[in-house]
C-alpha positions as CSV (number, residue, x, y, z in Angstrom):
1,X,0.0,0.0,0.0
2,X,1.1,3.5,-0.9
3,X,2.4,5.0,2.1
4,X,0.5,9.2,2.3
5,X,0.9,12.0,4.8
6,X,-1.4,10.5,7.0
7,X,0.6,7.4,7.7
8,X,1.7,7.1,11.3
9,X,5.3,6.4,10.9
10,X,6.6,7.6,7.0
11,X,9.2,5.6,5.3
12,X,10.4,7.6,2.7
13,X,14.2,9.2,2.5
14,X,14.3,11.9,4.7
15,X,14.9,15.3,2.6
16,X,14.1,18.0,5.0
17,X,14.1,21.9,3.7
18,X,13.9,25.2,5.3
19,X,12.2,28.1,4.1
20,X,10.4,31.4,5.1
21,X,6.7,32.2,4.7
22,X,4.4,34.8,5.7
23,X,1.2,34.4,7.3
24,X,-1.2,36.9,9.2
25,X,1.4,39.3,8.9
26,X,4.3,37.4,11.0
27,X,7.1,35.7,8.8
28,X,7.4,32.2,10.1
29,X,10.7,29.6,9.4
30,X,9.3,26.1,8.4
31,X,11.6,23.0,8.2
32,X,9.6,20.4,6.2
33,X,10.6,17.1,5.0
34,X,9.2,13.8,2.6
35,X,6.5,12.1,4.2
36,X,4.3,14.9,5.6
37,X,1.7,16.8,3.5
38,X,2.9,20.1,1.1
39,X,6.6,19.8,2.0
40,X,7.5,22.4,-0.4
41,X,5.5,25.5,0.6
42,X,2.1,26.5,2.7
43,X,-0.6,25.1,0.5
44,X,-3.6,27.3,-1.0
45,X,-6.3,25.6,1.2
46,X,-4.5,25.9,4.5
47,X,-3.0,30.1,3.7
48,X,-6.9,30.7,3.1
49,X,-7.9,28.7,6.3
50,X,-5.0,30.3,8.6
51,X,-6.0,33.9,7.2
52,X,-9.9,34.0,7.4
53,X,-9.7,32.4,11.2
54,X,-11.2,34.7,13.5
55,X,-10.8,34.8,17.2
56,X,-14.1,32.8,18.4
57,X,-15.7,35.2,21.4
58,X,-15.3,32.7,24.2
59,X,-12.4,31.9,25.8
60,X,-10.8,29.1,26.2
61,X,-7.9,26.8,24.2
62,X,-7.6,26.2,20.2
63,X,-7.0,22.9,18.9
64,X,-5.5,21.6,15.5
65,X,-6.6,18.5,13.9
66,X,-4.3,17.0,11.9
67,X,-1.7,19.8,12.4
68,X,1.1,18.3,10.0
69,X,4.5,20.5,10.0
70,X,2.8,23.2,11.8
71,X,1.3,26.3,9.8
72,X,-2.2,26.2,11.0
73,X,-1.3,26.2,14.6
74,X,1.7,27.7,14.7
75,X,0.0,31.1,12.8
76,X,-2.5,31.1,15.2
77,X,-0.8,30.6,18.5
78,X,1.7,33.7,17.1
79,X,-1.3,35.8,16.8
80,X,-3.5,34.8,19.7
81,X,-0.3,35.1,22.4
82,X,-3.0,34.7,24.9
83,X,-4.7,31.7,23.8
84,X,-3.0,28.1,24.3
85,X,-3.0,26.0,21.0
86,X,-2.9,22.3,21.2
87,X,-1.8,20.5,17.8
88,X,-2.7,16.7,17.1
89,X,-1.5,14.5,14.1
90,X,-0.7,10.5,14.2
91,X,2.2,11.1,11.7
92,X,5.2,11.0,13.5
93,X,7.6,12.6,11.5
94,X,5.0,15.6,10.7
95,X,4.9,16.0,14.8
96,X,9.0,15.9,15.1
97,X,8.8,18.5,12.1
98,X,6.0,20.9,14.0
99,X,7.9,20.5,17.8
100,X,11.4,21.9,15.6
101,X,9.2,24.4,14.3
102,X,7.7,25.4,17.3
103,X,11.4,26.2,18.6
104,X,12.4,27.9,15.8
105,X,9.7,31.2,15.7
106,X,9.9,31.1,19.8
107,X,6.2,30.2,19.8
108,X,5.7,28.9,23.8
109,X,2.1,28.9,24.0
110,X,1.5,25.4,22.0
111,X,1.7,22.0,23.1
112,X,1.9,19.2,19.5
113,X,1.4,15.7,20.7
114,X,0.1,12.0,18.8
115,X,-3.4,11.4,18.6
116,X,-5.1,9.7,16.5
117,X,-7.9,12.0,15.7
118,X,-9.0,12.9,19.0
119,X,-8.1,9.9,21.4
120,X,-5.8,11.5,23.3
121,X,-7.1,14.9,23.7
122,X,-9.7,13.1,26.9
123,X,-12.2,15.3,28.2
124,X,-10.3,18.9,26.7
125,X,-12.6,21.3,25.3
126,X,-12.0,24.1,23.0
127,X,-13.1,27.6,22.0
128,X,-12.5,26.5,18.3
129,X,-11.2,23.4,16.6
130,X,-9.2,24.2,12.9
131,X,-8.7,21.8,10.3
132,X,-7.4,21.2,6.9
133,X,-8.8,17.4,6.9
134,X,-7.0,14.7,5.4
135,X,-9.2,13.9,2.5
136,X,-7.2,11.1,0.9
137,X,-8.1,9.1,4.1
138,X,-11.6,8.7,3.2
139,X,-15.2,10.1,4.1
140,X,-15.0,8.2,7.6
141,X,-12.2,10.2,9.0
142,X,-13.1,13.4,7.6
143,X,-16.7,13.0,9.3
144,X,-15.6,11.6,12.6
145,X,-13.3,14.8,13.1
146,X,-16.8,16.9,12.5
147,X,-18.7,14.6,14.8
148,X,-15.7,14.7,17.3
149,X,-14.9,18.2,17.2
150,X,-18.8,18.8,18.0
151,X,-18.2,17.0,21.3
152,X,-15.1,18.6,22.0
153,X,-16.3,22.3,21.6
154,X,-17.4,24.7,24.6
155,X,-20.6,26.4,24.0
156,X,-20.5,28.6,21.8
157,X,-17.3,27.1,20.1
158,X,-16.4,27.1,17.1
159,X,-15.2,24.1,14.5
160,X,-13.2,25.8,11.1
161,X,-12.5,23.7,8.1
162,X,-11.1,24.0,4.1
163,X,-12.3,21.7,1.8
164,X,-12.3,22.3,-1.8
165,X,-15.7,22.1,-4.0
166,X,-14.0,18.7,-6.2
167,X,-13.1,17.1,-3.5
168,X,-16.2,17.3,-1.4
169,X,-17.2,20.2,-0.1
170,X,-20.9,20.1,-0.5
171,X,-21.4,17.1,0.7
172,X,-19.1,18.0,3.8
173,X,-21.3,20.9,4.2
174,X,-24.0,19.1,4.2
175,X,-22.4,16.4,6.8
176,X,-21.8,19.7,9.4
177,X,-25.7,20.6,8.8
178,X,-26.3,17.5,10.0
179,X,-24.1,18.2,13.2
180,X,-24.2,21.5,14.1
181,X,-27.0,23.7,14.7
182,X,-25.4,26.6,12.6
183,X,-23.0,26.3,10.1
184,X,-21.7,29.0,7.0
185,X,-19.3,29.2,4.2
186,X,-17.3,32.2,5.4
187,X,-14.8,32.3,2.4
188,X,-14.9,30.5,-1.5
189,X,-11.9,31.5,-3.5
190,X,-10.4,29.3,-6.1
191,X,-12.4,26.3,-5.4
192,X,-11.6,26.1,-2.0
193,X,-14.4,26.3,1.3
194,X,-13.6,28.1,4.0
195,X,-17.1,26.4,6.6
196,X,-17.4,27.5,9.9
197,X,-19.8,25.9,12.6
198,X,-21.0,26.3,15.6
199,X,-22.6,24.8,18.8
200,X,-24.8,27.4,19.3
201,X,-27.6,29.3,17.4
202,X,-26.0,32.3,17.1
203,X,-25.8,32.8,13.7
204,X,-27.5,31.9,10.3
205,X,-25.2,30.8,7.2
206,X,-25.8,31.8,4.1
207,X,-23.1,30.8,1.3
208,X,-21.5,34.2,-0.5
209,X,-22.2,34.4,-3.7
């Protein structure tokens, strides 16, 4: 079987790389490397996630699902100083890659550890969840991080995801209808999603034309 970047220990020749990238105004240095998902640069999907985030309004600790090398959680735990961001993946060498990271911008307010979606994150609950699913591992995964996230959310949380239209999006839209009471497409731009939901009532969606 064809090994992909959500495998939980990679076997492909190491070739890390360095490089600099800019996201919500702070200039971040990435080491990436085979085996972990867009090694050579911050992918479309995940810049649009990271930059249409908002702070949700209650307070209380981020979490990203399936964090990879870093960008999602990393960005946000630079610009919410205040806010503690925990980062989950089962990939191993993507984890290694986002604790070196983590180091190298001076970012102290985020803990990366394994879990396989959310078994290890216990009883935790968060102000929002972020996620740039890992669609190559199938509808069932992809739905049990909305069901999970659901359970995992303080009221009035938040769950943020980026999915683009050809690989699923309306049918994942329609999946987070089915668990959240109030769910909108924030953002569209170049195929790609950008759904928020929520726990509570306490807005209506409408998708932007």
């Amino acid at each position: 079987m064809s090994e992909h970047y959500y495998s939980v220990n990679p076997t492909s020749e190491r070739n890390p790389q360095t490089w600099t990238y800019v996201l919500r105004g702070h200039e971040f240095r990435f080491t990436t490397d085979s085996g972990v998902f867009s090694k050579r640069e911050v992918d479309f999907g995940t810049r649009l996630l990271i930059e249409t985030f908002e702070e949700p309004g209650v307070a209380g600790d981020l979490l990203d699902v399936g964090c990879g090398y870093g960008p999602i959680g990393l960005a946000l735990a630079k610009s919410f100083p205040n806010r503690r961001v925990h980062m989950i993946d089962v990939n191993e060498r993507a984890l290694e890659l986002a604790q070196e990271n983590k180091r190298a911008n001076g970012i102290d307010n985020a803990v990366i550890y394994k879990s396989d979606l959310f078994s290890e994150v216990r009883e935790h609950q968060f102000a929002a969840v972020v996620t740039n699913p890992p669609i190559r591992a199938g509808k069932r995964v992809v739905y049990a991080i909305f069901e999970q996230s659901r359970d995992h959310l303080l009221d009035r949380g938040e769950l943020w995801v980026v999915i683009q239209k050809k690989q699923g999006a309306p049918s994942a839209l329609q999946k987070l209808k089915e668990c959240f009471p109030a769910v909108e497409v924030v953002a569209k731009k170049k195929g790609y999603y950008i759904i928020k939901a929520s726990v509570s009532k306490i807005f209506v969606g409408d998708i932007p034309k």
